[in-house]
C-alpha positions in Angstrom: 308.2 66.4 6.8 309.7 69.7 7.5 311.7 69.7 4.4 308.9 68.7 2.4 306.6 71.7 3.2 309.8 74.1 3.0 310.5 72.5 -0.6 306.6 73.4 -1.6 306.2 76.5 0.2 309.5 77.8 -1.6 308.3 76.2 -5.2 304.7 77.6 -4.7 306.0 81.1 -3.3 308.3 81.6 -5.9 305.9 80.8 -8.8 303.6 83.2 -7.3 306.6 85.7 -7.4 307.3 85.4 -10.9 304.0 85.1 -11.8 303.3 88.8 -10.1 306.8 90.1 -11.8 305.1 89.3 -15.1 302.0 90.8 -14.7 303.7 94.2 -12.8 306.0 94.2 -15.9 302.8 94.1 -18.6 301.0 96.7 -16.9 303.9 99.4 -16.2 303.4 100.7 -20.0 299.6 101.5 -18.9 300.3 103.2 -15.8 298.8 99.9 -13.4 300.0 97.0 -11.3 299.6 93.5 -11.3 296.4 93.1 -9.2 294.5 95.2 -12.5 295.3 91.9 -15.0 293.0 89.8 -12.5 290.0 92.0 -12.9 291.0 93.0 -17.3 290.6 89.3 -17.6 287.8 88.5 -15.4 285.9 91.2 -17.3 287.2 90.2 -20.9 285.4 86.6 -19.7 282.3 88.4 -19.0 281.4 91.1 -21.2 278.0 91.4 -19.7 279.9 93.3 -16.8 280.5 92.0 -12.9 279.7 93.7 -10.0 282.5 94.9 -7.8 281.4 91.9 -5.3 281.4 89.6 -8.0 285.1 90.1 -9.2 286.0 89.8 -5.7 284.6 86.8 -4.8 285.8 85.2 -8.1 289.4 86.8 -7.9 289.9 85.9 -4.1 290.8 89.7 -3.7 289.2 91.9 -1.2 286.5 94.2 -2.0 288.3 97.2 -1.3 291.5 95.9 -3.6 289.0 95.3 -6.0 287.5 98.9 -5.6 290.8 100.5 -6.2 291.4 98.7 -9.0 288.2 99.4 -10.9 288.7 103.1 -10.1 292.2 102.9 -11.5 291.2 101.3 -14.2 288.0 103.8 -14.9 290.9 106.7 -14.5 292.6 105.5 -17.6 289.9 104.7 -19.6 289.7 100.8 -19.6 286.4 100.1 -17.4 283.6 102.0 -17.0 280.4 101.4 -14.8 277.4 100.8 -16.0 274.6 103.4 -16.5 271.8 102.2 -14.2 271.8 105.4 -11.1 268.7 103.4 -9.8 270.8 100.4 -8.6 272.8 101.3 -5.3 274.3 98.4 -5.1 275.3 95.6 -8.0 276.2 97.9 -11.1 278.4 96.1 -13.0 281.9 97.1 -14.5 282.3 96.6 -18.1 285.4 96.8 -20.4 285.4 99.8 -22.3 286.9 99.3 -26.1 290.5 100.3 -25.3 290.0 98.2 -21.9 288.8 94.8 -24.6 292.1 95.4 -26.8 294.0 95.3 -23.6 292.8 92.5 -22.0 292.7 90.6 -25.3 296.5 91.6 -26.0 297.2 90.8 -22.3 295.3 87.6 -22.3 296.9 86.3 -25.6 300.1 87.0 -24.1 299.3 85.0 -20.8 298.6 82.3 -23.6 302.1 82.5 -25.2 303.9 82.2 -21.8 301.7 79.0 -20.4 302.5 77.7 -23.4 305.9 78.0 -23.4 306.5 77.2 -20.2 304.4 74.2 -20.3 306.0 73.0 -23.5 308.7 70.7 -21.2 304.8 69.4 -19.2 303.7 66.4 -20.9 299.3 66.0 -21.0 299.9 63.5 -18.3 302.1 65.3 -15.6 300.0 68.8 -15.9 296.7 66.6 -15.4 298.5 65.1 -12.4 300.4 68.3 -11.6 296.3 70.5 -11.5 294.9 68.0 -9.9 297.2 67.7 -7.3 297.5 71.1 -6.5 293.7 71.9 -6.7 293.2 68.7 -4.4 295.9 70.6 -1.6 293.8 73.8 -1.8 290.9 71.9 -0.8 292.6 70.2 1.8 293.8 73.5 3.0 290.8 75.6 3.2 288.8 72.4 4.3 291.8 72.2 7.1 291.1 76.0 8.0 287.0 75.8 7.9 287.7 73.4 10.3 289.8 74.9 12.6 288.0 78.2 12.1 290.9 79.9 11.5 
């Protein structure tokens, strides 16, 4: 059993790792890390804007990663707030224009890569492959709601 949750742990960390080393490596020639593809895509998905609460709950990122990010992001001219002072809270982040081209650059790239690392996958084993792994993050979070850990 041990060697079994070292074997996935490894496998799952190490996809993680590489997946990180990719974004990282995309972003260095904009002057931003890999955290900033999470919210240029979540943004590119909704071009009505999110709120900073919003991208945070949907990224799994904290709020104040997701602050950072945003204000990083506003610095080089790829997200901007939007204009209504009278909200306090809720004002949504848009993309900017340059901030669009990026993410749909980014995003058609992230669409290259899946696809050719998934080219050895058949339709069959990535169903099985998703659903498996989505069933173990339900199990796990159901695990720790339960534990209240």
């Amino acid at each position: 059993m041990k060697k079994r949750f070292d074997r996935f742990t490894s496998a799952v960390s190490s996809i993680n790792q590489s997946i990180i080393r990719i974004k990282k490596e995309e972003m260095k020639k904009y002057g931003l890390r890999s955290g900033h593809v999470d919210c240029l895509h979540l943004l590119y998905d909704h071009p009505d804007g999110l709120s900073s609460k919003e991208i945070s709950m949907l990224s799994d990122m904290d709020k104040a990663a997701v602050s950072r990010y945003m204000e990083q992001m506003e610095e080089v001219g790829f997200a901007y707030m939007d204009e209504d002072e009278n909200k306090v809270y809720g004002r949504k982040w848009m993309l900017s224009e340059k901030g669009q081209e990026t993410a749909r650059y980014v995003d058609e790239k992230i669409i290259r890569t899946v696809e050719t690392i998934g080219a050895l996958i058949s339709d069959e084993e990535r169903t099985i492959l998703y659903k498996t792994l989505e069933q173990i993050d339900q199990n796990l979070k159901d695990h720790l709601n339960n534990t209240g850990k």
